[in-house]
C-alpha positions as CSV (number, residue, x, y, z in Angstrom):
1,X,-151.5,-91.7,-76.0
2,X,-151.1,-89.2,-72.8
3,X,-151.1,-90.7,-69.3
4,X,-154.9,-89.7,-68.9
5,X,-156.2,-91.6,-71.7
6,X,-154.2,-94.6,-70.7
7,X,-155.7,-94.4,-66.9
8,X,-159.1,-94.0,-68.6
9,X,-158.8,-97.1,-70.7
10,X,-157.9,-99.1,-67.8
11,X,-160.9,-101.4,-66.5
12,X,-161.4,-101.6,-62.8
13,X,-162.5,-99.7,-59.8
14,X,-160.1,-95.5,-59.4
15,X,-157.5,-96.0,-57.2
16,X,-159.8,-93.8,-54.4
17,X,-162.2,-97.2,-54.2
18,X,-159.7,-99.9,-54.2
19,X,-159.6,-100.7,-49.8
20,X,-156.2,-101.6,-48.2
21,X,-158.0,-104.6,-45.4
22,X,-154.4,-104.1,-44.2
23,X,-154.3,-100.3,-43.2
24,X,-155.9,-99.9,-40.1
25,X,-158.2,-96.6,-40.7
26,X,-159.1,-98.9,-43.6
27,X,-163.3,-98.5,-43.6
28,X,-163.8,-102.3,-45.5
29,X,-162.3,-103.6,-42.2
30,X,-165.5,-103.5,-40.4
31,X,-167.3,-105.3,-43.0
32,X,-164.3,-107.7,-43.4
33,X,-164.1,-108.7,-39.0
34,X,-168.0,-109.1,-39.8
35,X,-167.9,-111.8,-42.7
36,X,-165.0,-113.5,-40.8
37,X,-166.7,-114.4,-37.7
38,X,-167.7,-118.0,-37.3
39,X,-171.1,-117.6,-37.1
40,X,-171.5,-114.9,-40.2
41,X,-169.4,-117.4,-42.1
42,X,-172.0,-119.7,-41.4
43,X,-175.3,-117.7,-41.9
44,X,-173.8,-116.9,-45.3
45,X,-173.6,-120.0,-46.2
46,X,-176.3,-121.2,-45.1
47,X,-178.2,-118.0,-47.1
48,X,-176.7,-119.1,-50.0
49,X,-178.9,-122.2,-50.3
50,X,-181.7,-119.4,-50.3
51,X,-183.8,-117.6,-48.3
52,X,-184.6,-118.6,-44.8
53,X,-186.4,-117.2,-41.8
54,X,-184.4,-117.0,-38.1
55,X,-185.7,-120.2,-37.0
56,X,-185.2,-122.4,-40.3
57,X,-181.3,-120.5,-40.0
58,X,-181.5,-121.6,-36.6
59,X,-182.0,-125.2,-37.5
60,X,-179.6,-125.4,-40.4
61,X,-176.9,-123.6,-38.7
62,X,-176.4,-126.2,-35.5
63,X,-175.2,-125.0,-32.1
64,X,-175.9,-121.2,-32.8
65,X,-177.6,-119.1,-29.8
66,X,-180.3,-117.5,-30.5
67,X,-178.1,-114.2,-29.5
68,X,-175.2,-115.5,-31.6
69,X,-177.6,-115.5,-34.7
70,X,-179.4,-112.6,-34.2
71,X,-175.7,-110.9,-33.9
72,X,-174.7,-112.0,-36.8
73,X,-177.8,-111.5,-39.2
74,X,-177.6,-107.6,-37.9
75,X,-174.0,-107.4,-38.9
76,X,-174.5,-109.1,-42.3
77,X,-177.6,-106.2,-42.8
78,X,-175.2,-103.5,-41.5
79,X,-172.6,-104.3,-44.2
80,X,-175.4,-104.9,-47.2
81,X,-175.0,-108.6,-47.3
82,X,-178.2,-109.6,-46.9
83,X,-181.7,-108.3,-47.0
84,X,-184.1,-108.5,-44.0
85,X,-187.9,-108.2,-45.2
86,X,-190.6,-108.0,-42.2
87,X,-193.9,-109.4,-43.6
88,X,-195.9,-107.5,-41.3
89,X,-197.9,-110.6,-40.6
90,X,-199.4,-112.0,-37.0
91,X,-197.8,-114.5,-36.0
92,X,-194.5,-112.4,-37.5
93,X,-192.8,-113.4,-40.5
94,X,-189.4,-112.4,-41.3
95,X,-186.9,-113.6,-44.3
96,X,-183.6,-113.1,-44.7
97,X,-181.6,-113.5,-48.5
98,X,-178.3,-112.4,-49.5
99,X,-178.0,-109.0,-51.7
100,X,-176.1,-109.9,-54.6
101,X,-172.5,-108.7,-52.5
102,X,-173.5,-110.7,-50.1
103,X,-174.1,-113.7,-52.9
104,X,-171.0,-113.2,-54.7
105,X,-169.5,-113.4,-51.2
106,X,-170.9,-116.3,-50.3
107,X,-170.1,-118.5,-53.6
């Protein structure tokens, strides 16, 4: 069997995908200092349970600002983690729910 075949018949992500959280020009590293922050953490736990609009993630998530969370829930979008779906509705109405990274993440 020649070298190609056997790097074909290995499972798993090319060598070009595979991210080095150590390297600093790294591009995961953004989306890593995102999921590590204390409130994120938090938020994608709190996700996990299932969906939830700002002010039920508010409630469950105790002591966050309503800054902090805001913060965080744009960061989590930013790197595909969760989903953020505006109902269009007056008074508004706005859910947040983990993508399925952002699940897998979580769990």
């Amino acid at each position: 069997m020649t070298t190609d075949a056997v790097d074909r018949a290995e499972p798993g992500p090319s060598a070009a995908l595979v991210a080095d959280v150590f390297a600093s020009a790294c591009s995961s590293r953004a989306a890593f200092e995102t999921i590590t922050g204390k409130w994120a953490s938090l938020v994608l736990l709190a996700l996990a349970e299932g969906p939830h609009r700002f002010g039920e993630l508010r409630r469950r998530v105790e002591g966050v600002s309503e800054k902090m969370l805001s913060q965080a829930l744009h960061g989590l979008e930013r790197e595909g983690l969760l989903t953020r779906t505006d109902h269009g509705s007056v008074p508004p109405r706005v859910d947040y729910a983990l993508t399925p990274l952002g699940d897998d993440i979580a769990r």
